[in-house]
C-alpha positions in Angstrom: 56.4 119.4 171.0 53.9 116.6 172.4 54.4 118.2 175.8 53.6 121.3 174.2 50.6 120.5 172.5 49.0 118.3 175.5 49.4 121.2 177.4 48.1 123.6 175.1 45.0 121.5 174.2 42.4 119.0 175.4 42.7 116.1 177.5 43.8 113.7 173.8 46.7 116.3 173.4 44.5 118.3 170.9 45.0 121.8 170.7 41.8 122.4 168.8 38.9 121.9 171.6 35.7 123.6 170.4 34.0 122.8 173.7 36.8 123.7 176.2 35.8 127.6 177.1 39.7 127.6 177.8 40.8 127.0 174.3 38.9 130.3 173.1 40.9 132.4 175.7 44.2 130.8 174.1 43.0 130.2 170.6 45.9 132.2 168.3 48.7 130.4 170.4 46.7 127.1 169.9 45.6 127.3 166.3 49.9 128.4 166.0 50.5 125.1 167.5 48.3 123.2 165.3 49.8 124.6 162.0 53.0 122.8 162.7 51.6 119.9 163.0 50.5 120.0 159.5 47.9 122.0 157.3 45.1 119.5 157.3 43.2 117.9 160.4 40.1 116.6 161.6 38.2 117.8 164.5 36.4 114.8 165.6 34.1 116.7 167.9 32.4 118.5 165.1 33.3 115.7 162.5 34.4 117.6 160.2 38.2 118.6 158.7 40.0 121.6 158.6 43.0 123.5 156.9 45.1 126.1 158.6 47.3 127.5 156.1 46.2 130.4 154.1 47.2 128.4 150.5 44.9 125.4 151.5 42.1 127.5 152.7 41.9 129.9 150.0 42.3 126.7 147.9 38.7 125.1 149.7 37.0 128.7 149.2 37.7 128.8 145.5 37.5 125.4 144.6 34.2 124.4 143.0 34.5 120.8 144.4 33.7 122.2 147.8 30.2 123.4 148.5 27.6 124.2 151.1 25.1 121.6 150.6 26.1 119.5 153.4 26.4 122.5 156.2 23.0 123.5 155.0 21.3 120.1 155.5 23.2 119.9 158.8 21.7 123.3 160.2 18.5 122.3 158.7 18.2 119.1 160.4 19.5 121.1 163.8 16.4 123.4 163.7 13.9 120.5 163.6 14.2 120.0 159.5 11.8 121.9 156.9 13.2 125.3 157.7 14.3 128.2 155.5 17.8 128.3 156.6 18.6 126.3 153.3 17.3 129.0 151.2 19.8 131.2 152.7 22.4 132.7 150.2 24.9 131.9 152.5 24.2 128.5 152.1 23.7 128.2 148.4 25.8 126.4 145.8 26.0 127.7 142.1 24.0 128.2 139.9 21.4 129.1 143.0 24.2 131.3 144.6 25.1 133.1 141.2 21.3 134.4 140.3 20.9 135.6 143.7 23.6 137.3 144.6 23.4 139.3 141.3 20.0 140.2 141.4 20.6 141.6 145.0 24.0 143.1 144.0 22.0 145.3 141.5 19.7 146.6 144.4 22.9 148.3 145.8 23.7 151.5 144.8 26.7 154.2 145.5 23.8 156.4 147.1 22.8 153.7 149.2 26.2 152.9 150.8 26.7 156.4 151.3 23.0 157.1 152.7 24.4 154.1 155.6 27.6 156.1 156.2 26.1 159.3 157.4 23.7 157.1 159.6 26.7 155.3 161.3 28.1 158.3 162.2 25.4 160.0 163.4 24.9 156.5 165.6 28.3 156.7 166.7 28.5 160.2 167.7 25.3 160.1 169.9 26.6 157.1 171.6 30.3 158.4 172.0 28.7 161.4 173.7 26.5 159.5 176.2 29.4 157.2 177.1 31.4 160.6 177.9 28.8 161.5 180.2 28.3 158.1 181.7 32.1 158.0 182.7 32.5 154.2 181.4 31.1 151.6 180.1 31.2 148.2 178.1 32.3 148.8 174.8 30.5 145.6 173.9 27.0 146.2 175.2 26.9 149.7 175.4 28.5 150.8 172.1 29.5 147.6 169.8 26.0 146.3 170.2 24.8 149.7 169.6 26.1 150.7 166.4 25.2 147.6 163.2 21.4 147.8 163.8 20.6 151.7 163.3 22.4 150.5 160.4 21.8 147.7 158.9 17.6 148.7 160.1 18.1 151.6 158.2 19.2 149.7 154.7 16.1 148.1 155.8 14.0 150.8 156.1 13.4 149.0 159.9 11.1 151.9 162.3 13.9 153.0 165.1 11.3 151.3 167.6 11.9 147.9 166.8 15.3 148.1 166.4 16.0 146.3 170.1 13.3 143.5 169.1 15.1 143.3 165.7 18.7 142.8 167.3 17.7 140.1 169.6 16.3 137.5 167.0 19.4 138.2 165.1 21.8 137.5 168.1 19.4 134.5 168.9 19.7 133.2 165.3 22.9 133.7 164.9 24.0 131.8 167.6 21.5 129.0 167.0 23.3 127.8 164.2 26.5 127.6 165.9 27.5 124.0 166.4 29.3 123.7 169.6 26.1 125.9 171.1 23.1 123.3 171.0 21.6 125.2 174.2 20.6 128.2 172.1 18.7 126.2 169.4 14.7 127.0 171.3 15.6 130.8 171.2 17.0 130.6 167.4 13.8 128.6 166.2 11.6 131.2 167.8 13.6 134.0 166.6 13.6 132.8 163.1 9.9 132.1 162.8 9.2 135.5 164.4 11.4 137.1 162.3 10.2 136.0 158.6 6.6 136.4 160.1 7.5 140.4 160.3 9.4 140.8 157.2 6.8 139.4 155.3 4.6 142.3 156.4 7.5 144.2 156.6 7.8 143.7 152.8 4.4 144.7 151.6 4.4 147.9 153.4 7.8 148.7 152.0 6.2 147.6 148.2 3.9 150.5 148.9 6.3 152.8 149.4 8.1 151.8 146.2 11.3 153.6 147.3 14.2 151.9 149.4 16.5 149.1 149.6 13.8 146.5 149.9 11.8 148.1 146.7 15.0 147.9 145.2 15.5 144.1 145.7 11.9 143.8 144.3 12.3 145.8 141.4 15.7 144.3 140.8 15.9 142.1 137.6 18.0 140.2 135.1 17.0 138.8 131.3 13.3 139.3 133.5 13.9 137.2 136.1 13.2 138.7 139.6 13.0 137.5 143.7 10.2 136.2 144.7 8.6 137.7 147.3 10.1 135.1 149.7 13.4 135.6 148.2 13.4 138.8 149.4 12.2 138.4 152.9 15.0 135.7 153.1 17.4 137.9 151.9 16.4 140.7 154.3 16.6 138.4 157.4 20.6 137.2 156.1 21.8 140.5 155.7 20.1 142.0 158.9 21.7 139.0 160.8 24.9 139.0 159.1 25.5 142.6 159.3 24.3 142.5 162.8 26.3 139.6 165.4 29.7 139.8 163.5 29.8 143.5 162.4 29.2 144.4 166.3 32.0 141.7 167.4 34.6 143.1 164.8 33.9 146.8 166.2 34.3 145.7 170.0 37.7 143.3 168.9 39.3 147.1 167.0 38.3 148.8 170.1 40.4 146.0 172.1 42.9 145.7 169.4 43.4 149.0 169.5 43.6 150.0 173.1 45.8 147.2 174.1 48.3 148.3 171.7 48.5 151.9 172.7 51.7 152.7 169.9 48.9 151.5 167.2 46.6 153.8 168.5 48.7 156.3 169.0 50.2 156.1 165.4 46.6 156.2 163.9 45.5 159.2 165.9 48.7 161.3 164.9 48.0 160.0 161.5 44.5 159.2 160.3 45.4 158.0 156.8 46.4 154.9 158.4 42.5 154.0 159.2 42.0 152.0 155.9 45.4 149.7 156.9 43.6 149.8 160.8 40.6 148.5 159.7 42.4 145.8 157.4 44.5 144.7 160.3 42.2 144.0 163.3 39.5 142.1 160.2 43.3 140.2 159.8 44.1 139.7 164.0 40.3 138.8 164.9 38.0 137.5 162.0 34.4 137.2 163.9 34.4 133.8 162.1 37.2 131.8 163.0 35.7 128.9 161.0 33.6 128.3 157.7 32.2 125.4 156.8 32.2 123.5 153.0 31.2 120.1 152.2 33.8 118.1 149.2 31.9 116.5 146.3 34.6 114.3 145.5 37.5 112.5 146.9 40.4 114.8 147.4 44.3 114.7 148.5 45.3 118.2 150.8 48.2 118.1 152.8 48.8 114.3 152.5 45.1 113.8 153.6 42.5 112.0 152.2 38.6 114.3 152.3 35.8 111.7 151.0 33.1 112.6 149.1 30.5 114.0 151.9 33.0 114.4 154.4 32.7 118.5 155.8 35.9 120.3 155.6 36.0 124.0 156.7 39.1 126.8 156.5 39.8 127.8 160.1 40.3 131.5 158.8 42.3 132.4 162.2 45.1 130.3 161.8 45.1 131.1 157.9 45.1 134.8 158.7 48.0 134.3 160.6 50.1 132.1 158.6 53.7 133.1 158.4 54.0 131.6 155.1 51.5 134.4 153.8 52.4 136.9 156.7 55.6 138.2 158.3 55.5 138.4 161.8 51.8 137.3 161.9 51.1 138.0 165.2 51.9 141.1 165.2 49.2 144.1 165.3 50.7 146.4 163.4 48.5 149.0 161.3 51.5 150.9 159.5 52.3 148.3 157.2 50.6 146.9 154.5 49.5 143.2 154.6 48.4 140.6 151.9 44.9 140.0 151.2 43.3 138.1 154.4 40.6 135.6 154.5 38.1 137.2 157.1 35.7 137.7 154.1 36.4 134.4 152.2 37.4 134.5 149.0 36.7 133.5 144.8 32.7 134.4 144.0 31.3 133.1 148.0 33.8 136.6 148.8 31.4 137.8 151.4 28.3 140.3 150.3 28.0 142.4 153.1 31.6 143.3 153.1 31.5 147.1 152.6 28.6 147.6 154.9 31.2 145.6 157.7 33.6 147.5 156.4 31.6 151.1 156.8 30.4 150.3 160.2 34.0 149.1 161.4 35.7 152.4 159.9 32.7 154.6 161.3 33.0 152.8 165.1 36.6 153.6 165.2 37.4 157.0 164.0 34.3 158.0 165.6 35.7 156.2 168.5 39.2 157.4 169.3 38.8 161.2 167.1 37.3 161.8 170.8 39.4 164.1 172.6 38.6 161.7 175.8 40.9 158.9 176.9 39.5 155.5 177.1 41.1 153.3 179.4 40.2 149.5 179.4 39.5 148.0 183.2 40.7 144.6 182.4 43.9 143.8 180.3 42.6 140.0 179.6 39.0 140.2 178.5 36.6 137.0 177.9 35.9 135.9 175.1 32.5 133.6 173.9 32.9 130.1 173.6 32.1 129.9 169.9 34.1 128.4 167.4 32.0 129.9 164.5 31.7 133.6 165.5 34.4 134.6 168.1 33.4 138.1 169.9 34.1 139.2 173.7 32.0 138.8 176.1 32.3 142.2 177.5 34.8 145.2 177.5 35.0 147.6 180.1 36.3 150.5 180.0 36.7 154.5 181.7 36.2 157.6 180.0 38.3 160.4 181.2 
């Protein structure tokens, strides 16, 4: 097994690398490899631990001893200090975390979600038929891309003519607060000032209006307590970036998913009741975060290891979502059968918000996708995939339309 794992892994015989662009290439058969050699570890090139069985990870998401504090200090400090990265929901603790997201849970509505799902498709279709005319494409950049920030902009009330600006701050964010890519922070810190510069005007031409999804977050209130008006701009900016980078990844990994297991696809496309399990199972095979982050408030014991108070400590959700102890034959993509609850939205009351907009957008992309009477045939069988531990996506996926 030593062999093995030196093999598999970096030059110390690790088989978690975060910086080796090879490990993300190889990064089921690695994390695999890992998991026997127990559930706990520490990866010192990010200095922090990490679990990668689904009991031990679920454990850290719904244990109250773990919190973001720490990851939010650490971004924080990344972006020069004195940002507004902390006042993310994403990186609040309770009792924070708990007024905000119900406040902003009451500004979605039923209408809403279904308002977003006749804008998907429409997306989807007009991009389906230009990609028919084109010939081919890459599913990434020319339809995964394509699809979240109609979207999400629309949720937004966003004008159509920004949309392109609005997608490349949330790409450059996004990957700014990855840790292992400290060559993207300049774009990131631009992006984000830029960004909460519009949606504060954003947000008063929207008050106007007093009709929307952002006049709902303003109007939105419990026992009279409301979101400030920077609350609400911060809010915006989370859910434009988090339905934005990862929703896209998630569509182009069920595109690859699916056309490099061509039974599954035919199975769902002789049987389209199957697209809820579909959906389930590539969110399962390829969570567009790997990795999330907690920080433990106290010394605890997991897996015969020892986490100090302050120490960071993070489920590694791929290895979890593929845990034979939670799932037979893990690694197998199979969309007939129904699976156990996965991780690739967290779980306990952190469970992620967007989840039904991913969700939307995911199902949208993909029956949209392959109801086409056209076959898509992918150009490259091995794909590349970014070098990011924190939100894993391909680089590129081309394919022909015929």
């Amino acid at each position: 097994m030593e062999t093995e794992v030196a093999k598999a892994g970096s030059a110390d015989g690790t088989p978690l690398d975060p910086f080796d662009p090879e490990f993300y290439a190889h990064m089921h058969e690695r994390l695999a490899v890992l998991r026997t050699q127990g559930p706990v570890h520490y990866i010192s090139q990010l200095q922090t631990w990490c679990t990668t069985t689904y009991a031990d990870s679920e454990l850290v998401f719904r244990d109250s001893r773990f919190v973001k504090r720490g990851w939010a200090q650490m971004v924080d400090t990344a972006f020069g200090g004195d940002t507004i990265l902390g006042d993310f929901l994403f990186f609040k603790d309770p009792p924070d975390h708990t007024r905000l997201r119900r406040l902003v849970q009451k500004a979605f509505r039923t209408s809403t979600i279904n308002t977003l799902a006749n804008r998907a498709v429409s997306v989807a279709d007009q991009l389906i038929e230009d990609l028919r005319r084109a010939g081919g494409a890459d599913l990434v950049k020319d339809f995964a891309w394509q699809v979240p920030v109609p979207v999400v902009g629309s949720l937004l009330d966003v004008p159509q003519s920004d949309s392109a600006m609005i997608g490349t701050w949330g790409r450059d964010l996004f990957l700014a607060t990855d840790m292992t890519r400290p060559d993207r922070l300049p774009a990131g810190q631009r992006a984000l000032a830029e960004m909460y510069a519009y949606f504060s005007e954003h947000l008063q031409r929207c008050r106007l209006r007093e009709e929307g999804f952002i006049a709902a977050l303003v109007a939105a209130s419990i026992d009279e307590d409301r979101l400030s008006d920077h609350e609400v701009v911060v809010m915006c900016l989370q859910l434009l970036i988090g339905g934005y980078d990862t929703t896209a990844h998630q569509i182009a990994s069920g595109a690859y998913l699916l056309l490099s297991h061509p039974d599954q696809l035919r199975q769902l496309r002789e049987d389209w009741s199957l697209l809820g399990n579909a959906v389930e199972e590539i969110l399962r095979c390829e969570p567009s975060a790997p990795f999330l982050g907690r920080e433990a408030t106290t010394e605890i014991t997991l897996g015969e290891k020892t986490i100090h108070a302050g120490e960071f400590i993070g489920p590694l959700v791929a290895a979890a979502n593929r845990d034979p102890a939670r799932f037979p034959d893990p690694n197998q993509f199979d969309i007939a059968t129904p699976r156990p609850t996965h991780l690739s939205f967290g779980s306990g009351i952190r469970r992620c918000l967007g989840e039904h907009l991913a969700q939307l957008n995911l199902r949208t992309a993909m029956s949209r996708l392959f109801r086409s009477e056209f076959e898509i045939t992918l150009e490259q069988q091995t794909p590349r995939w970014r070098p990011s531990l924190l939100f894993r996506g391909l680089e590129s996926l081309p394919a022909s339309f015929g």
